[in-house]
BALO-196691 format. One record per residue (C-alpha): residue in one letter; x negated, y negated, z negated. Coordinates in steps of 0.05 Angstrom, whole numbers. Each point is the difference from the previous one (the first is absolute). Layout:
BEGIN
<pt residu="A" xx="X" yy="Y" zz="Z"/>
...
//
This chain:
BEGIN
<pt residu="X" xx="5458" yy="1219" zz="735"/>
<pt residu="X" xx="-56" yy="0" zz="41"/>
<pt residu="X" xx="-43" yy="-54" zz="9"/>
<pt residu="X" xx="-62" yy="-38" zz="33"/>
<pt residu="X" xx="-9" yy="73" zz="46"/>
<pt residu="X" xx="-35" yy="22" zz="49"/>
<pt residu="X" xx="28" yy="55" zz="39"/>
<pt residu="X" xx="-29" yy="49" zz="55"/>
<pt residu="X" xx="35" yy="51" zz="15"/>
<pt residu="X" xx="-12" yy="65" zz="56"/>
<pt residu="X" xx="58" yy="55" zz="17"/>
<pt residu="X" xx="37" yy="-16" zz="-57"/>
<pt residu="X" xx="72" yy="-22" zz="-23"/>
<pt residu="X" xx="5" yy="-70" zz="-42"/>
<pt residu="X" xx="64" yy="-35" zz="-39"/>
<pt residu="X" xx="-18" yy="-60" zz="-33"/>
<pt residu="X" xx="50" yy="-47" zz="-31"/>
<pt residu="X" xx="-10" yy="-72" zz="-39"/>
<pt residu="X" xx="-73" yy="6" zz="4"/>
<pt residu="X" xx="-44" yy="-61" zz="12"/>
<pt residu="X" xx="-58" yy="30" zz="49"/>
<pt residu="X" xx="-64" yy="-36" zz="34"/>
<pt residu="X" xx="-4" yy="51" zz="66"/>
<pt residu="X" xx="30" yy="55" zz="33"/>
<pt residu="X" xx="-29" yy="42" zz="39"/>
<pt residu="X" xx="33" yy="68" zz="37"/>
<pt residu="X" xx="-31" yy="43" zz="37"/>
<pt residu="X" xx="9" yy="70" zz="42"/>
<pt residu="X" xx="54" yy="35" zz="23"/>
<pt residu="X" xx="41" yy="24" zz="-46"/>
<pt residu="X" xx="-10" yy="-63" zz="-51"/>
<pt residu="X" xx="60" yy="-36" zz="-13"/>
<pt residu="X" xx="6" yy="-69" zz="-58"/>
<pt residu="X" xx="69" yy="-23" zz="-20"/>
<pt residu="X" xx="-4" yy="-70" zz="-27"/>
<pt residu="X" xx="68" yy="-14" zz="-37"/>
<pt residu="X" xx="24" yy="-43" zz="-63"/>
<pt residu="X" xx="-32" yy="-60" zz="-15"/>
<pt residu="X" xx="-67" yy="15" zz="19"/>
<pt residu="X" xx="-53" yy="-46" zz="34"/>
<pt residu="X" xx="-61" yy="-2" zz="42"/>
<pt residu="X" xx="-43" yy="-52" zz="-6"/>
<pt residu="X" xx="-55" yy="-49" zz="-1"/>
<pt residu="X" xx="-48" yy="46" zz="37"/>
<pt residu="X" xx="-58" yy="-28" zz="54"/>
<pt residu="X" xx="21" yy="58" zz="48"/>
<pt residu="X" xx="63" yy="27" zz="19"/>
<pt residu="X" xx="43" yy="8" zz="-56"/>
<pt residu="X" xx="29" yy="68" zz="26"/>
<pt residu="X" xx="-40" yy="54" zz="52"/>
<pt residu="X" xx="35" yy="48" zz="39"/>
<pt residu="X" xx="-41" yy="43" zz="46"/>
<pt residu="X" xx="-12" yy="66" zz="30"/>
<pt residu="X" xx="72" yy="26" zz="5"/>
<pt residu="X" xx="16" yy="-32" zz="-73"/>
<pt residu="X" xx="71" yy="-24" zz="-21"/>
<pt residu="X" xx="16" yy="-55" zz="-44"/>
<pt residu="X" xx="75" yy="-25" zz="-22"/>
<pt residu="X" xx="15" yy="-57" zz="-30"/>
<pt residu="X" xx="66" yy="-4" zz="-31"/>
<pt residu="X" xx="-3" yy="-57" zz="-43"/>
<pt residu="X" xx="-62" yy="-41" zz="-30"/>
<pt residu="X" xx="-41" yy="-59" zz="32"/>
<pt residu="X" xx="-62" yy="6" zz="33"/>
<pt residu="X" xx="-33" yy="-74" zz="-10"/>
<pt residu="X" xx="-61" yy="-43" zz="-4"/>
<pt residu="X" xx="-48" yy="42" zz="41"/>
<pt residu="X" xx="-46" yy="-4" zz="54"/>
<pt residu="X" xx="-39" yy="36" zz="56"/>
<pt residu="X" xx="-28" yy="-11" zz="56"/>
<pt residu="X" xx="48" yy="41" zz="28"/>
<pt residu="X" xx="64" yy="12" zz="-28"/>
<pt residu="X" xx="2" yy="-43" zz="-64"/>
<pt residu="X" xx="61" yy="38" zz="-40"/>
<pt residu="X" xx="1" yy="67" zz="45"/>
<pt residu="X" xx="-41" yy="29" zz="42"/>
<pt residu="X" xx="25" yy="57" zz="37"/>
<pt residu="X" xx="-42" yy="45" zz="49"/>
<pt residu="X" xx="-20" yy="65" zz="37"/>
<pt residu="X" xx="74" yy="30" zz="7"/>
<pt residu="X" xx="23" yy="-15" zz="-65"/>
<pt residu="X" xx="65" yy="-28" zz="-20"/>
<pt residu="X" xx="32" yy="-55" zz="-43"/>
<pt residu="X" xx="69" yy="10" zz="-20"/>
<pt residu="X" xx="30" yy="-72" zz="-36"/>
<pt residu="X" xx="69" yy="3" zz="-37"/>
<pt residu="X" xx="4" yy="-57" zz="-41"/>
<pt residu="X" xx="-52" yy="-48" zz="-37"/>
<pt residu="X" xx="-49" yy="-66" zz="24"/>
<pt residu="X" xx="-60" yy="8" zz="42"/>
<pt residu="X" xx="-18" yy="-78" zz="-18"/>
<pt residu="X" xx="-59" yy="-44" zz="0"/>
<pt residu="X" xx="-50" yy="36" zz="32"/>
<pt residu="X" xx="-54" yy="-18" zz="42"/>
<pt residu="X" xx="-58" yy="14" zz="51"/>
<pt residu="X" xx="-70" yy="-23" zz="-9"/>
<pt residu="X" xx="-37" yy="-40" zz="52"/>
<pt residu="X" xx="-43" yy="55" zz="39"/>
<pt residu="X" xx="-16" yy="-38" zz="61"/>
<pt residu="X" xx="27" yy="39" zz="54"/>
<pt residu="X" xx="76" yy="15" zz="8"/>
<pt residu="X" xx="-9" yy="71" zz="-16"/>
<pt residu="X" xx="-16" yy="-28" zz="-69"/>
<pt residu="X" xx="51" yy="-36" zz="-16"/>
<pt residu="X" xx="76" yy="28" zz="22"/>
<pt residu="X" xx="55" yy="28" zz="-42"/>
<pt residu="X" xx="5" yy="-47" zz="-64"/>
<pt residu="X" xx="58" yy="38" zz="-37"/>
<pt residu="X" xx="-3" yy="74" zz="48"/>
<pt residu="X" xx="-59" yy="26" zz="44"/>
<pt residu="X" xx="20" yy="61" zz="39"/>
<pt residu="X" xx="-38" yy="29" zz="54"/>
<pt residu="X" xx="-26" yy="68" zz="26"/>
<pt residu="X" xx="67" yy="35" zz="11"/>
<pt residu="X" xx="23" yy="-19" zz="-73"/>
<pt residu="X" xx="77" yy="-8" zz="-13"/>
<pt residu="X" xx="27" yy="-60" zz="-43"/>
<pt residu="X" xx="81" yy="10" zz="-11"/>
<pt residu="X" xx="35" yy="-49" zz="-33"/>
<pt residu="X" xx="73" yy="7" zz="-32"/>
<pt residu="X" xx="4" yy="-64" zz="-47"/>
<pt residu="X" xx="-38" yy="-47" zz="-44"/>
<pt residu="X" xx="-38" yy="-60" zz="19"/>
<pt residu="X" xx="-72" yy="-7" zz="32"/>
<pt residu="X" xx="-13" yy="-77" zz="-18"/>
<pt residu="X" xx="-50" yy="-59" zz="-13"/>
<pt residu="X" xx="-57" yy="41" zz="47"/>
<pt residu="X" xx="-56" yy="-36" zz="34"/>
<pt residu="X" xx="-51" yy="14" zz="50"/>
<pt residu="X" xx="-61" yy="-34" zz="32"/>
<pt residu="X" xx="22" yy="28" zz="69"/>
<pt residu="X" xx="57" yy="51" zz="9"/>
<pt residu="X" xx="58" yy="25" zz="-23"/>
<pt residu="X" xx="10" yy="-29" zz="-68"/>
<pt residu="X" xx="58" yy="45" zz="-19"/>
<pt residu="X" xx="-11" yy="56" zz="31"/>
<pt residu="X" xx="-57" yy="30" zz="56"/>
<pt residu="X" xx="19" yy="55" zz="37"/>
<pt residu="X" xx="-56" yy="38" zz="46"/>
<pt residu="X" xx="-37" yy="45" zz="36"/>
<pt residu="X" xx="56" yy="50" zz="16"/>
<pt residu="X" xx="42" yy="-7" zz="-66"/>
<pt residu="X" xx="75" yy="-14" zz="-16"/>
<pt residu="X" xx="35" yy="-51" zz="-31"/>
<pt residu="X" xx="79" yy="15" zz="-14"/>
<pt residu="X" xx="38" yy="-49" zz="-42"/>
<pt residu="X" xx="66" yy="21" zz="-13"/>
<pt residu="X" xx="13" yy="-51" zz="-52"/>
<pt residu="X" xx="-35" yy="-53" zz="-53"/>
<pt residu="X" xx="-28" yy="-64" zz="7"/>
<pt residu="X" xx="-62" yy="-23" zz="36"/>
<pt residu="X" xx="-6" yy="-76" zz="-20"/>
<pt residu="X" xx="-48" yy="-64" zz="-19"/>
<pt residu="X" xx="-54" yy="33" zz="34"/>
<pt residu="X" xx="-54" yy="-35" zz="37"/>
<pt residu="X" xx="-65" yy="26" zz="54"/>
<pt residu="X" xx="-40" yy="-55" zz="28"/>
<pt residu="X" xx="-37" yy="25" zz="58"/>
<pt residu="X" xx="11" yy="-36" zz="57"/>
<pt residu="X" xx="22" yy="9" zz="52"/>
<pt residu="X" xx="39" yy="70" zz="-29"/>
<pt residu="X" xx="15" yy="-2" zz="-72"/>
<pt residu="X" xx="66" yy="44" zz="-17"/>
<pt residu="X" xx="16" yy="-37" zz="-56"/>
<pt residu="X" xx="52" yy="54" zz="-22"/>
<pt residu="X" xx="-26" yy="66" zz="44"/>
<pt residu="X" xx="-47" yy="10" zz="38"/>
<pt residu="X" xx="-3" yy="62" zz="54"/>
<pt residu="X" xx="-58" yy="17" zz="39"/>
<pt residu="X" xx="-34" yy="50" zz="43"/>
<pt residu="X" xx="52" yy="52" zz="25"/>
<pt residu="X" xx="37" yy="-5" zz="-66"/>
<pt residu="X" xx="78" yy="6" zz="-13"/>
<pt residu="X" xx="44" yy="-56" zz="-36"/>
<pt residu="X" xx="74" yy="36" zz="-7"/>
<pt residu="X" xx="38" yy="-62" zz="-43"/>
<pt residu="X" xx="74" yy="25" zz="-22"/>
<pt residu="X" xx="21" yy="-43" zz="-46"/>
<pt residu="X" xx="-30" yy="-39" zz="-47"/>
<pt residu="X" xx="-16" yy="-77" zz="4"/>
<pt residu="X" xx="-66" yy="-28" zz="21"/>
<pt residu="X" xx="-1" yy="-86" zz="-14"/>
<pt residu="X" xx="-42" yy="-55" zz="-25"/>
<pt residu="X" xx="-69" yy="25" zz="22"/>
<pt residu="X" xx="-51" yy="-39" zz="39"/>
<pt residu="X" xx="-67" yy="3" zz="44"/>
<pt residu="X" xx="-14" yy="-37" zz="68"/>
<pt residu="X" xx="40" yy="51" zz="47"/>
<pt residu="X" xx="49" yy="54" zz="-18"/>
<pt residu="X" xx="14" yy="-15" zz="-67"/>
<pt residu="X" xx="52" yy="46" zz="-12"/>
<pt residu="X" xx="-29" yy="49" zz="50"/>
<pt residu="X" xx="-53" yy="13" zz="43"/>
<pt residu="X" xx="-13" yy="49" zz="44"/>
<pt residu="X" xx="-63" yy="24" zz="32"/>
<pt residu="X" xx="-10" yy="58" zz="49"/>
<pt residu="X" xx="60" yy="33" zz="-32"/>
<pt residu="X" xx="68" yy="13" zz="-8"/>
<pt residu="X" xx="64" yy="-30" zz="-36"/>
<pt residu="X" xx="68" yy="25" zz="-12"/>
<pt residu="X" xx="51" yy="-48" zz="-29"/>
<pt residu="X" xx="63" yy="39" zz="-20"/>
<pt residu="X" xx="27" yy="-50" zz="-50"/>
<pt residu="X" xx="-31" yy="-41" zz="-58"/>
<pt residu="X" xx="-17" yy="-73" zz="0"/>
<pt residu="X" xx="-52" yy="-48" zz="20"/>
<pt residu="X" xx="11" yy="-71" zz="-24"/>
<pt residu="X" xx="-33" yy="-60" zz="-18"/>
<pt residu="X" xx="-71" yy="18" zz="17"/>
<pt residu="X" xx="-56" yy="-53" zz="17"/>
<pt residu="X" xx="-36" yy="13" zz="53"/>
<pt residu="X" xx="51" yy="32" zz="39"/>
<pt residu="X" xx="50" yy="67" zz="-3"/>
<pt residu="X" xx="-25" yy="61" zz="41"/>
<pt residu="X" xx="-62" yy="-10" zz="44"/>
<pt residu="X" xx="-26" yy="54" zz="52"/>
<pt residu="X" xx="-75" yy="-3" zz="26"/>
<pt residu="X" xx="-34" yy="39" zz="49"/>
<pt residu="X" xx="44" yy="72" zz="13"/>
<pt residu="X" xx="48" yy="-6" zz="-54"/>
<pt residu="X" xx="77" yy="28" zz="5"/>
<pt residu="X" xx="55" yy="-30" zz="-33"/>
<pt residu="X" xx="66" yy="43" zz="-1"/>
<pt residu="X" xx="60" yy="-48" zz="-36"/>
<pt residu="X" xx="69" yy="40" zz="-9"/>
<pt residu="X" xx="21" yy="-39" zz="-56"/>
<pt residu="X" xx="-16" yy="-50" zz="-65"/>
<pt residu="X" xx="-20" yy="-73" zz="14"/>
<pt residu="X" xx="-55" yy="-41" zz="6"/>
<pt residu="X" xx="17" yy="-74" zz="-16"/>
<pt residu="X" xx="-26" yy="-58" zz="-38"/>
<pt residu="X" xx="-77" yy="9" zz="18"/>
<pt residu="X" xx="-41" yy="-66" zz="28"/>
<pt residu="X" xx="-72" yy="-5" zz="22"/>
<pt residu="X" xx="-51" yy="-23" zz="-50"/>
<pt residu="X" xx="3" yy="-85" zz="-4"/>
<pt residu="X" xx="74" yy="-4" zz="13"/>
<pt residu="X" xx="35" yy="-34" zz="-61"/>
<pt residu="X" xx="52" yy="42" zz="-31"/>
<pt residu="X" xx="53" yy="-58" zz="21"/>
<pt residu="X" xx="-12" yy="18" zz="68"/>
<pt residu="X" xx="-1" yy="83" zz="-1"/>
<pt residu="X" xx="71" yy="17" zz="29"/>
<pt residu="X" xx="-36" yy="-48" zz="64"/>
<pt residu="X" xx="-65" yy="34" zz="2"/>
<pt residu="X" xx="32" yy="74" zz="-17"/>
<pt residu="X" xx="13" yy="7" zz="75"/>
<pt residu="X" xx="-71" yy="-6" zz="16"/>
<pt residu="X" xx="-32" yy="46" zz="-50"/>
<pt residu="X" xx="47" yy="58" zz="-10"/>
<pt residu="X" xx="-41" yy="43" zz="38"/>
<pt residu="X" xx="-56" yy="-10" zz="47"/>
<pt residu="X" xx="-33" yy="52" zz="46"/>
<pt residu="X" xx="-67" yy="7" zz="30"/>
<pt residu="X" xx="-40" yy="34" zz="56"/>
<pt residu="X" xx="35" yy="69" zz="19"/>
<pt residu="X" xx="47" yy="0" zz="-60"/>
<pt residu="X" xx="73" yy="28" zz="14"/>
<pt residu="X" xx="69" yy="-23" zz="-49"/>
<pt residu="X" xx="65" yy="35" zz="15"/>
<pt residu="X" xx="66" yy="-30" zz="-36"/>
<pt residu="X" xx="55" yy="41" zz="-11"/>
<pt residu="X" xx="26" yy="-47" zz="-48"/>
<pt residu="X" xx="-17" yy="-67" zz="4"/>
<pt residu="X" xx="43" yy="-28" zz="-53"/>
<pt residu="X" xx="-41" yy="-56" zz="-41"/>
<pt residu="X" xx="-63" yy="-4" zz="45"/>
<pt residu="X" xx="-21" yy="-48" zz="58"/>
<pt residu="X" xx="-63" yy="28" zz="39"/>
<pt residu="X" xx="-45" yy="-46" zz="24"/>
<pt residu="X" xx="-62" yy="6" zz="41"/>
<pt residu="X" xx="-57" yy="-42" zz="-20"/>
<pt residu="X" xx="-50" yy="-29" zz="45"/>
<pt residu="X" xx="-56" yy="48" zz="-5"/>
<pt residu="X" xx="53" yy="59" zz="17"/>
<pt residu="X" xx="-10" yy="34" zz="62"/>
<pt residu="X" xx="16" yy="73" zz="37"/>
<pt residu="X" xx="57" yy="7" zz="-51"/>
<pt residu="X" xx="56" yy="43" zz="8"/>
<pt residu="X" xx="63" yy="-25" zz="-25"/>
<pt residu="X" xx="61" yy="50" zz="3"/>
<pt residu="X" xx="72" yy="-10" zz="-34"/>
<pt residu="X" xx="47" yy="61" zz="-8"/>
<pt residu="X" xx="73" yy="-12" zz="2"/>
<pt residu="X" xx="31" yy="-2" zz="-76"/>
//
């Protein structure tokens, strides 16, 4: 079994199984690392795993844990590169105070630069970060499809954004098929947030966020043709009261951002005060 490693790998093809490593790192075209068994990642002060330059990593079972980065604290993908997730824990990972947002966003996931994050299963958990997107970060162009797994007890504290659960920014792509996305917090769009990007909902849930459900800002599109969103409340509301504040904070809109509802099973739009030149469009069922 391997243990206490440090692995960087170029153009090359990795299996490792059960082993206890300290950082990944894959890069190139053409390098691939398959994470299975029992293996771990962790206690590292940087990203626990590096994709870049075309590299693929897959994570079929194992926990990524206890890390963090300025970016990224448990992975950090970039540069066209992909992260494929099976199974296993991406848990308890954080980003360090930089100073500046850039800094600071993507507690358990940073992807940006046209990298691909696809998750099938497993649980991303237990993240934090100073500003955005404690779960997850998606940016600059990348991809973000969940098509199962948990996204949970997550938390981003940069007002007024956060993404407590995801995060999505600058003309990057959020395609949610199933899967359930609950119990995360930050001051606005706990669950989700949006920011000059776009969002398709074709099932999945999002419950019992703090800080609200979905939020949009600036030009964001929301497409909903299925799943629910329910169960969310803005940050300060006590939990006795969150079937009552739900209706205000299951998703809120900004500036030129456009939702379309197909399906609008579960989920009460409402418009906050600072929303204006919205477009609001429901299709028939």
């Amino acid at each position: 079994m391997l243990s206490g490693c440090i692995i960087v790998m170029y153009h090359q093809h990795v299996l490792v199984k059960d082993a206890s490593l300290v950082w990944v790192n894959v890069n190139g075209e053409g390098a691939v690392f398959t994470m299975d068994g029992d293996s771990s990642i962790k206690h590292f002060h940087d990203s626990g795993i590096k994709v870049m330059n075309n590299g693929t990593f897959i994570m079929l079972n194992g926990t990524i844990s206890d890390n963090s980065a300025f970016e990224g604290g448990g992975v950090f993908v970039d540069s066209n590169a992909t992260f494929i997730m099976k199974n296993g824990s991406i848990k308890d990972n954080t980003t360090q105070f930089a100073g500046h947002i850039e800094g600071q966003s993507g507690g358990g996931v940073h992807v940006r630069n046209g990298g691909t994050f696809n998750m099938y299963g497993g649980t991303i958990e237990g993240n934090y970060s100073h500003m955005i997107g404690g779960g997850v970060y998606i940016g600059n162009g990348s991809t973000f499809n969940m098509f199962g797994g948990i996204i949970d007890n997550n938390e981003a504290r940069g007002a007024p954004f956060g993404g407590g659960g995801v995060f999505v920014d600058n003309n990057s792509f959020f395609n949610f098929i199933e899967g359930v996305i609950s119990f995360n917090s930050a001051p606005g769009g706990a669950g989700v947030f949006i920011l000059d990007s776009s969002f398709s909902m074709h099932g999945g849930v999002v419950s019992g966020n703090v800080g609200g459900g979905v939020a949009l800002g600036f030009t964001s599109y929301f497409i909903m043709s299925g799943g629910i969103i329910y169960g969310s409340y803005a940050s300060g509301v006590p939990k006795e009261f969150a079937n009552e504040a739900d209706k205000f904070s299951a998703l809120t809109k900004s500036f030129n951002s456009v939702a379309i509802y197909s399906d609008l099973t579960g989920i009460l739009p409402h418009f906050d005060e600072f929303s204006y030149q919205t477009e609001y469009t429901i299709e028939g069922k």
